[in-house]
N, C-alpha and C positions, 0 to 999 in steps of 0.2 A: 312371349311364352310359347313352348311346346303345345302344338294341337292334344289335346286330350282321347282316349277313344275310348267307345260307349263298353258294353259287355262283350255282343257280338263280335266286332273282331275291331284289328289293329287299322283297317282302310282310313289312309290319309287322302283326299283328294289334290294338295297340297303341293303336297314333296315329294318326290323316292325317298324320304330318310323318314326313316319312323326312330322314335324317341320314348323316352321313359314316359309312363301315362302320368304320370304324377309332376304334381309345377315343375319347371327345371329351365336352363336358359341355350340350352346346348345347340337350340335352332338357331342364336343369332352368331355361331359360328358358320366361316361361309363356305359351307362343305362341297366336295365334287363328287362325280361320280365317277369309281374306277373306268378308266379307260385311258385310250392316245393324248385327248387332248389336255387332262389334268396333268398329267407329266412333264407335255409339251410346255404347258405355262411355269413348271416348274425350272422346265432348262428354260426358256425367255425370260425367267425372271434372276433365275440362278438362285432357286432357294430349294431347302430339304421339305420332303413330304410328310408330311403326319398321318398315317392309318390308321383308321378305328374300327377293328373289325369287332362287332356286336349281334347280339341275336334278342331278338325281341322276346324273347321266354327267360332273357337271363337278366338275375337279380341284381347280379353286379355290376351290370351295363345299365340297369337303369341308374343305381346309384351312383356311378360316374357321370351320368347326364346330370344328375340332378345335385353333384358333388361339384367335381375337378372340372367340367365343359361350364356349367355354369358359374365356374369362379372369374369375375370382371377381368383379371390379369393374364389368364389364360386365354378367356378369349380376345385379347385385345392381343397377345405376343402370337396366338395361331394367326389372327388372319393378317398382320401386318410382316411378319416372318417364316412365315411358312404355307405350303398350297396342303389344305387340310382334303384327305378324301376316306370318305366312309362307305366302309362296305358293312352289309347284311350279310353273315355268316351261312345262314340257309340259302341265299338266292346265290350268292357266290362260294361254292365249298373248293372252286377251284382255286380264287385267292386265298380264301381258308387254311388249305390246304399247305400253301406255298409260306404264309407268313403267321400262323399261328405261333403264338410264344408259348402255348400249355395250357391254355382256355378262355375263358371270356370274360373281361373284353380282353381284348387281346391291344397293344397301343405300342405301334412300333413307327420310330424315324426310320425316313427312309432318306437316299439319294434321288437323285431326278430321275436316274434309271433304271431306278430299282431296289437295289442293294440295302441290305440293314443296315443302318447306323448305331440302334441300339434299339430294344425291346422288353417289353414288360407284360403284365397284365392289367391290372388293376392300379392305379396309384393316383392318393390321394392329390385333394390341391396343390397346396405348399410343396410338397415333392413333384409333383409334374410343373409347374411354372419353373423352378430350381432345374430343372433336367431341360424346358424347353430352352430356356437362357443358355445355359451352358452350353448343348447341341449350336442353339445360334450360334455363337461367337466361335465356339471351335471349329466350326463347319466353315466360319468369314475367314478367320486368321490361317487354317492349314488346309484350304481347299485344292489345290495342285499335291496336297501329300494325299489326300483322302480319295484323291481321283487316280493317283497312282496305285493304292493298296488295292481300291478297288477292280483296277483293271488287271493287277496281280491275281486276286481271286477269283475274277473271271475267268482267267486264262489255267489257273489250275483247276477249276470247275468241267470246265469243257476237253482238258488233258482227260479227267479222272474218267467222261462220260465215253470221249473217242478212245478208251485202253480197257474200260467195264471187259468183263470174262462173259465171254458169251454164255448161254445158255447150256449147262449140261442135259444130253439125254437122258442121261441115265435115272430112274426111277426107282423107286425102293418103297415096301410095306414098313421099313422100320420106321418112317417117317410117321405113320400114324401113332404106333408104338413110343417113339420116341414123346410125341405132344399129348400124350395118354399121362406118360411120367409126369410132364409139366401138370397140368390137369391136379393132375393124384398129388407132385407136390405143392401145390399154391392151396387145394382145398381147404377150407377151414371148418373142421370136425365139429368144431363147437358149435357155430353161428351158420355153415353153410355160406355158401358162395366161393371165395377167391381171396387169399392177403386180408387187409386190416382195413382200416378208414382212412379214406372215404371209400366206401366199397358201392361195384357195378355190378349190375346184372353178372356180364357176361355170357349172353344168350349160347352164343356159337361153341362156347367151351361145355356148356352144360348141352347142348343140342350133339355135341360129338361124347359126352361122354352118354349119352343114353344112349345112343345107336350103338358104339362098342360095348354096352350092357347087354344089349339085344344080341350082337354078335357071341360075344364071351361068356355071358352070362354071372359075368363077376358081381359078387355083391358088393365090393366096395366100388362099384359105378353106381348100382342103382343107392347107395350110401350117399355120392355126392349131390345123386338129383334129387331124391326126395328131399332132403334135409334143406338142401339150397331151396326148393319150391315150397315146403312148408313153411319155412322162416319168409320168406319172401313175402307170400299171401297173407301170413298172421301180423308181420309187424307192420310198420310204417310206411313199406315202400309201398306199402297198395292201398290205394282208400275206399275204405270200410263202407262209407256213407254213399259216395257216387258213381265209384266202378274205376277200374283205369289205376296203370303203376306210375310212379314218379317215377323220374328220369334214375337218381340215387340214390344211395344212404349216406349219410351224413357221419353216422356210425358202424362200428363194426356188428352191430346185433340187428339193424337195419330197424332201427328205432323211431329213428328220427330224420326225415328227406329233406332231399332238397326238393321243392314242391311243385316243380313245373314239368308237363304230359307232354309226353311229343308223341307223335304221331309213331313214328318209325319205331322206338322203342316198344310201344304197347302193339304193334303190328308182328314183330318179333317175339315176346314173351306170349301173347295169345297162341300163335302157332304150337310152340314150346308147350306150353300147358295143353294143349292139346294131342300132340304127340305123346305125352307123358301121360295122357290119361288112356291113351290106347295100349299103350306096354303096361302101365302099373296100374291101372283100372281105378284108381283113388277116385271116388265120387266128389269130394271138393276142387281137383284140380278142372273138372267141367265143370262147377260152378263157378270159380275163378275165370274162366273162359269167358262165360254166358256174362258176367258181367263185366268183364272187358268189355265183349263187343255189344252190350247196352251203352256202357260209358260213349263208345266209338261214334254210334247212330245216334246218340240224345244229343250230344256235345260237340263233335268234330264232325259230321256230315252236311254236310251243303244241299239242304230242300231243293233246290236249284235242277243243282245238274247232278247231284248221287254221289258224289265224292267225296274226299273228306281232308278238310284243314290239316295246317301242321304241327299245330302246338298249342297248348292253353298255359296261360302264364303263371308264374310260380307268384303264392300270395300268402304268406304266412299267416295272415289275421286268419282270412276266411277257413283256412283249412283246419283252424282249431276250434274252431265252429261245430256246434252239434246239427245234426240234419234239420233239423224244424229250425233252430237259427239261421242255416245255408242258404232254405227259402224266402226270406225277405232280404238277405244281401245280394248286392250287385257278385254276380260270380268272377273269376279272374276271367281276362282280354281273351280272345280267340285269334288267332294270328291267319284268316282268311285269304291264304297262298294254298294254290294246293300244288303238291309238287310231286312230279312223274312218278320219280325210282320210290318213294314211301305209297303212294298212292296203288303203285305195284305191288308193294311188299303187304300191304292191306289184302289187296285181290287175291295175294296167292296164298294168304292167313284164311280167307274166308271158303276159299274153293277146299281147304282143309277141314274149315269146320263142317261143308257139306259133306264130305268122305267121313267125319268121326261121327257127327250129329246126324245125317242122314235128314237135314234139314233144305228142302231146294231151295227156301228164301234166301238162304246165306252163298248157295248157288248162284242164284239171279241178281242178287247183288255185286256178285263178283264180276259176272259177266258183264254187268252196267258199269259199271267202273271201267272196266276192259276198253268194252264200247267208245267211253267217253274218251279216254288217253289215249286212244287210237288215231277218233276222228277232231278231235281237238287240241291236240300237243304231237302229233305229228306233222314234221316239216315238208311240202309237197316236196321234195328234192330229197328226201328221205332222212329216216333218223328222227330223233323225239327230244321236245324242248323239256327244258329244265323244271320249268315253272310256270303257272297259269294266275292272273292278277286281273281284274278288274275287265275282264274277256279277253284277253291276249296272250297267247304263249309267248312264254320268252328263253333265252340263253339256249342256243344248240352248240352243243359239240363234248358233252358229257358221258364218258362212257357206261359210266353208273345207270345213266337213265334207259340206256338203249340195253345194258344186261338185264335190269328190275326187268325191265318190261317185256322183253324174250323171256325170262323165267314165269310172268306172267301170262301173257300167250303159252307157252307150253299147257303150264296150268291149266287154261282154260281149254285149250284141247284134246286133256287126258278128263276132263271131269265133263266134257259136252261131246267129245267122239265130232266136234265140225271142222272141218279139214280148211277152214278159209285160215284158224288159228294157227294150225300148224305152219300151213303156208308163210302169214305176214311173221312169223317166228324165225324161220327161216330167211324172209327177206333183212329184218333188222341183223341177225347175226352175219348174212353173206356184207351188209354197211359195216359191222364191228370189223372184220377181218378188212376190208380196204383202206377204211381208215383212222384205225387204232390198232395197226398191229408193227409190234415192236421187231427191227432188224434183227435186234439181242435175242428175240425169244419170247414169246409174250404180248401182251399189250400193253399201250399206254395210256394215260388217263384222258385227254383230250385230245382232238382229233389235231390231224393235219394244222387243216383249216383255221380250225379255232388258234391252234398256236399261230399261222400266218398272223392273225387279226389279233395277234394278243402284245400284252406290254409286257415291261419290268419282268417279273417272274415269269409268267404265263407263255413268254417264249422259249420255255425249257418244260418238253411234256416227261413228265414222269411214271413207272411202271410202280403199281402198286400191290403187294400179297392180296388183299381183301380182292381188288377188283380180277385181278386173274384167276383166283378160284372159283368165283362166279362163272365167271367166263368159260372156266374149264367144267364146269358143273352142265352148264347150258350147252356146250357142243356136243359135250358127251351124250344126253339127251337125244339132240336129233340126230345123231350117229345112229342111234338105235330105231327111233320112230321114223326118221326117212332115208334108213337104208344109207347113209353116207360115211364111206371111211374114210374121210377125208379129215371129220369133223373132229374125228379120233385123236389123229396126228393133231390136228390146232388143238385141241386141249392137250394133250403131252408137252407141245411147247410153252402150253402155259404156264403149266405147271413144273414144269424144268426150268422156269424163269429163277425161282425161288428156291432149287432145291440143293445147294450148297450152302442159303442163310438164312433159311425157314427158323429157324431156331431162335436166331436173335430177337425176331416179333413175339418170341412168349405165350400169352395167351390169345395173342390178338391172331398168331397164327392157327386158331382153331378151324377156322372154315375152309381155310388151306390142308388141315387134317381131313375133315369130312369129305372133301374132292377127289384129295388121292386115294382114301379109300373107296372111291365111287371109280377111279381110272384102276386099281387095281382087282377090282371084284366085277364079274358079270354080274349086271342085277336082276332082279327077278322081274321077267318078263311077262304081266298077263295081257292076254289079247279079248277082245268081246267079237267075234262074229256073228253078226243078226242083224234085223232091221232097227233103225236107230229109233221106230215110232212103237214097236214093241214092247209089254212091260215084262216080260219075258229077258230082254236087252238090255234095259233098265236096269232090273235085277243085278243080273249078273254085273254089271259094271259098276251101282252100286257097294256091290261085295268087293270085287276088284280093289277100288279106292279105300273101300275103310279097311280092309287087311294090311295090318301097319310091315313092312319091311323099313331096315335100314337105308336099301337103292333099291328101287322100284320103281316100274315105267308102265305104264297101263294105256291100251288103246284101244278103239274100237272101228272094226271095218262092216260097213256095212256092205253088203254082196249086191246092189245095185250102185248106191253115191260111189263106193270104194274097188270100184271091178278091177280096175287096172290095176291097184294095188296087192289087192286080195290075190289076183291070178300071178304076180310075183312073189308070194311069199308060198310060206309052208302051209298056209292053212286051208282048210277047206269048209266050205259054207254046208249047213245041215237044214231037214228041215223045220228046227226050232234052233233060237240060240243058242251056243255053246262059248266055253270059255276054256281058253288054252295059255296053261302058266306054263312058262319055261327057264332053264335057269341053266349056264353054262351049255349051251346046246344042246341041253335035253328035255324036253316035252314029256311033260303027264300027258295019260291019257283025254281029249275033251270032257271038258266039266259041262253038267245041264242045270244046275241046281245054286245058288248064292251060298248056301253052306259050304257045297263043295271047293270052290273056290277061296273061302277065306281057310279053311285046314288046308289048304294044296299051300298056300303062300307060307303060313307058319312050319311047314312038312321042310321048304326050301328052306328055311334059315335056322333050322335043327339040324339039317343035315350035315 
């Protein structure tokens, strides 16, 4: 039988395979782990592979363990006919990535060297033993035809890659214009959010329409967000009782979830509720906040080392549960990974809530988090691992992890003014551009390297929307804070990677919106000059941060740590702190005062 796991988290001492917590027999299938040598045994044996890409927070992955894996006939045709290997969707998003069939589980044939044979999601017994028979025999009797088609689509694969259109320079504001229309036409007036059911957050679309609210001032933007954040917090997808959003709704009125927390999602929607309570000043959306990041610290935090897990399991019983009933049952699994690029996107939610909250616990949290993913998920040869288990980083060569966490670093050296931040910011993104940057224009998802050492799929690195607008968000950054024009141009190329078929990603292209609008507008510049132990200093940098703009970069030099810097720039040191916001190359007069400073920022985005 499958290991069972307690409340606290999914830790098997065991296996690498974790399994549905409930009876199931999926463990005496004789699973590998993606890599060379399960392939290997696949061409020595000359048999097809079976993937099961699964995620321990999904409900339908447990019920295939405890369904179709533990049906006697299946496992006895997987492991006599086939080299079964199972990946973890979170620990690997780069196989993910490469052989998802539309979600989880995901249960795709494969070839020895890769290649799909056929693919599904979910399917029960009786129809997966029927499909694996069939795959067998047709894979034994036309194996010379199946090895020829495939080497056909190889060979057009790699035409299509060596002929791609390079990257246009050319960049355009209609592009934000353009995903504003999408936006405006997918919103749903009625319910709020996006389309119909199963309906998603969609943080990045509602995060780009607030900011063109802020710019425009249109009421049907601040239409989309409120109503989307009202419905959101009132029905289903938030729980009432413990704090924290489910992943989705299940319906279009967002009634009814699907019931399992991840990490990354409630890291995203905090921020959101946060920014939106700085423009529409609605007192519910900070309390919506506050109890998120209650949920975040009671539930998903690691007493440990200050961090926080990836998910809590979806559990229908308990969540129908009243709160005084929730207390005497076992609560859903914790899944006790903590992983870099979410753990980032935590840090850089939290250094937010100290700018709106004016709270430095939420501060110092961030910074500990920081701390930790620095000196422990960083690889001495540079770059940051994927994931941290049982004291061990693991998987480098993700670009995801090395952007989160330069967006994090930034973060943390616009809300502490210490310049080691900036620095190690700049070292992780000088590692993005060597080895993730794409000939076409852009970057790619895994490094070099990682594709050297990779199989099947993973020897074809791929250029992604989401991960280049990051990318191009964070250069642009230290363009500004360390004076580099260089950083400029690498986000243009990023963002040129995309801008002939930004379109086609829909709404997914929303953070691709937010970017270009951030490469085509100067942002608002505020600087802090003072001494950094001053509450004078403080002040003003406090106001600095919680003055919400749409692009905004905030820094602080202090006139003894910061000399060399200070004496190259514009500003001049007084003898009390002062604050100097700028915008398009023009400078207000020095501010002395935190009020003055938050009217100077709102003055720049009236103008």
């Amino acid at each position: 039988m499958a290991l069972a796991w307690g409340n606290e988290s999914h830790e098997s001492q065991e296996t690498p395979f974790r399994f549905s917590p409930r009876p199931n027999r999926a463990s005496e299938i004789q699973w590998h782990e993606w890599g060379k040598d399960a392939f290997k045994q696949a061409s020595r044996e000359d048999k097809p592979v079976l993937l099961s890409i699964s995620a321990i927070w999904c409900h339908w992955c447990h019920v295939m363990d405890e369904t179709s894996y533990s049906d006697p006939d299946v496992i006895a045709t997987v492991n006599q006919d086939y080299i079964p290997i199972r990946v973890d969707a979170d620990q690997r998003p780069d196989v993910d990535r490469r052989y998802n069939q539309g979600g989880w589980p995901s249960t795709v044939i494969l070839t020895p060297t890769g290649e799909i044979l056929v693919g599904a999601t979910y399917i029960p017994p009786t129809q997966l033993s029927a499909l694996l028979w069939e795959v067998r025999d047709y894979y034994k009797k036309n194996q010379a035809d199946v090895l020829a088609k495939v080497a056909q689509l190889r060979a057009r694969q790699e035409a299509l890659l060596s002929s791609a259109m390079p990257a246009t320079m050319d960049l355009s504001e209609d592009v934000v214009s353009n995903l504003m229309e999408t936006v405006l036409h997918q919103y749903d007036p009625q319910y709020g959010g996006f389309g119909r059911e199963p309906k998603f957050p969609h943080v990045d679309a509602l995060q780009l329409a607030l900011e063109q609210y802020c710019r425009r001032h249109e009421e049907r933007l601040r239409e989309v967000v409120v109503t989307s954040l009202d419905a959101m917090q009132a029905g289903g997808m938030f729980d009432h009782e413990e704090g924290g959003f489910f992943r989705y709704s299940t319906t279009r009125d967002w009634s009814v979830p699907h019931f399992e927390k991840m990490l990354e999602d409630n890291a995203n929607l905090l921020r959101l509720y946060l920014d939106a309570f700085r423009v529409i000043d609605m007192e519910s959306y900070r309390e919506t906040a506050l109890q998120v990041m209650s949920y975040l610290e009671r539930t998903l935090r690691d007493p440990a080392t200050g961090a926080f897990f990836g998910s809590q399991d979806a559990l229908e019983d308990y969540y129908s549960l009243s709160g005084s009933e929730r207390q005497i049952v076992q609560a859903p699994a914790v899944d006790a990974t903590i992983y870099t690029d979410r753990n980032a996107r935590v840090a850089s939610a939290y250094f937010t809530a100290f700018a709106v909250l004016g709270d430095a616990r939420y501060r110092d949290i961030a910074v500990g988090l920081v701390e930790f993913l620095w000196s422990q998920l960083r690889a001495p040869e540079g770059g940051m691992f994927h994931y941290y288990r049982s004291g061990e980083p693991n998987l480098l060569g993700l670009i995801g992890d090395q952007l989160r966490m330069a967006e994090a670093l930034l973060d943390a050296y616009e809300a502490t003014g210490q310049t080691a931040y900036l620095d190690n910011a700049a070292e992780l993104l000088k590692l993005v551009r060597r080895d993730y940057y794409d000939t076409r224009g852009g970057f790619l998802d895994i490094s070099e390297q990682h594709a050297a050492e990779g199989v099947a799929g993973l020897v074809r690195r791929e250029s992604m929307i989401a991960d280049n607008a990051l990318a191009a968000v964070q250069f642009l950054r230290l363009n500004y804070l360390a004076s580099d024009p260089v950083c400029r141009e690498v986000a243009r190329s990023a963002l040129a990677r995309f801008a002939n078929d930004y379109q086609r990603y829909d709404l997914l292209a929303s953070a691709y919106g937010q970017a270009m609008d951030r490469f085509m507008n100067e942002p608002v510049l505020v600087t802090i000059v003072g001494r950094m132990g001053e509450a004078s200093t403080r002040d003003l940098l406090c106001a600095g941060l919680h003055a919400f703009s749409p692009w905004k970069i905030v820094q602080t030099l202090d006139p003894v740590q910061d000399a060399e810097r200070l004496r190259q720039s514009r500003y001049q040191p007084g003898s009390v702190a002062r604050a100097y916001v700028c915008r398009n190359r023009t400078c207000f007069p020095p501010i002395e005062t935190a009020q003055g400073v938050e009217s100077v920022v709102r003055a720049c985005d009236d103008a």
